[in-house]
Every structure is written in C-alpha cells, then in structure tokens.
N, C-alpha and C positions, 0 to 999 in steps of 0.2 A: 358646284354641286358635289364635285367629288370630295373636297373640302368635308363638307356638311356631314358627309357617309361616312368618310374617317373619322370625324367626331363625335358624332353618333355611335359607331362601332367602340369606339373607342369608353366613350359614356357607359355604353351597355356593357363590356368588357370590365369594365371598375366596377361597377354597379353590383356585377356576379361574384366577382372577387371580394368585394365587402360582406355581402352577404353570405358566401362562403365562410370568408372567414368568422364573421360571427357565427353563424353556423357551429363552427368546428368548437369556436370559445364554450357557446353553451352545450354540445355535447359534453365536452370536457369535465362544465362547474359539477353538469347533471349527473356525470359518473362520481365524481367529486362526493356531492350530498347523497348519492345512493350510498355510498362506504362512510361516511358516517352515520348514517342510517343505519347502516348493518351493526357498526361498532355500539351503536347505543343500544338495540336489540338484545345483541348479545350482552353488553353489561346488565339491560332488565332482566336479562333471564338468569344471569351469576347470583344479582341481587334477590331475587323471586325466590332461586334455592335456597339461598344465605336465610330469606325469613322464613320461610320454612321450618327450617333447622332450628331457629331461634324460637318460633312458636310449640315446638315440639315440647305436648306437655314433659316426656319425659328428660327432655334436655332442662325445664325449668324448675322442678324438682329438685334433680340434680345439682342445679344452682344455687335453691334456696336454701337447700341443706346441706351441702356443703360450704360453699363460698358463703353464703350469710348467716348458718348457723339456726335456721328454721327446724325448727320440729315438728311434726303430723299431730294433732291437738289426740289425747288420752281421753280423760274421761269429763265429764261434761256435767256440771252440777247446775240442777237450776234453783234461785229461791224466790218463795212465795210469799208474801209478806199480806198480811191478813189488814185491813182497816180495823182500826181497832178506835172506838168512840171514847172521848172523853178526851181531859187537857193534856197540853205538851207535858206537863207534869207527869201525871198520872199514866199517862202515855209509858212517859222514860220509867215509871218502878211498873208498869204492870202488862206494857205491851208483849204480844208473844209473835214470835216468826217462826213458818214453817217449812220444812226443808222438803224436798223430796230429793227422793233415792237417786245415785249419780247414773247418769243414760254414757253409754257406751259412745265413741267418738265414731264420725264416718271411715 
C-alpha cells in the first residue's frame, strides 16, 4: 500500500511539473506574439503616416510639377461644331465651325 502512495505521489508530482512547465512554455510564446504584435502596430502606424504624407495634395503637386514636368491647365477652349446638312462634299467646301471665347482654367 505504501508502495501505491509513493506512486501516486509521485504520478501527481510529474503530472504538476508537466503542466507547469507547459505552463511556463506558453506564457512565454504568448509574451512572444504580444511583441510581435506590438512591432507590427507600430510599423502600421509608420506606414499610416508615410501615406499620409504621400496622399498630401500638396506633396502631389509638388511631384507632378516638378519631377514630371506637369503644368496647372491655362486657358481652356471649347469648339462647337454645327450639323451642317448636305453631302461629305459639299460638307468639305461649305461647312462652318463655331468657336466660342476661351473660359479661364480652375
């Protein structure tokens, strides 16, 4: 019987100890994935600012006019072209097109 008790104790004694130490393993992983947790947080919020910065009309602007050589559109002509009845011929010597005045750009 005393036999029995020692083994038993002894059973229960590992049993704790396993589970301990698992235990301790996954405190570990889970400190582990918290700080890469944290580190990815913190790159989404570098990145968050980065577009930011990248969306900022006035940084795009800046881009397009200078690094690609854009320019802000001047004046703005429109034309109005009249139906004009009768054949392609007669079309070509006698059609007329009409212009209107140039509108100012935004």
């Amino acid at each position: 019987m005393a036999t029995f008790a020692v083994g038993l104790t002894a059973a229960t004694l590992f049993s704790v100890l396993t589970i301990h130490v698992r235990l301790t393993q996954t405190a570990f992983e889970l400190q582990e994935e918290q700080q890469a947790m944290e580190r990815m947080r913190s790159r989404r919020d570098r990145l968050e600012m980065a577009e930011a910065e990248l969306e900022a009309p006035g940084r795009i602007r800046r881009e397009a006019m200078g690094r690609l050589g854009m320019v802000l559109p001047g004046i703005v002509h429109f034309v109005y072209v009249r139906e004009v009845q009768g054949t392609a011929d007669e079309r070509a010597e006698g059609g007329t097109v009409e212009t209107a005045p140039p509108v100012s750009g935004p």
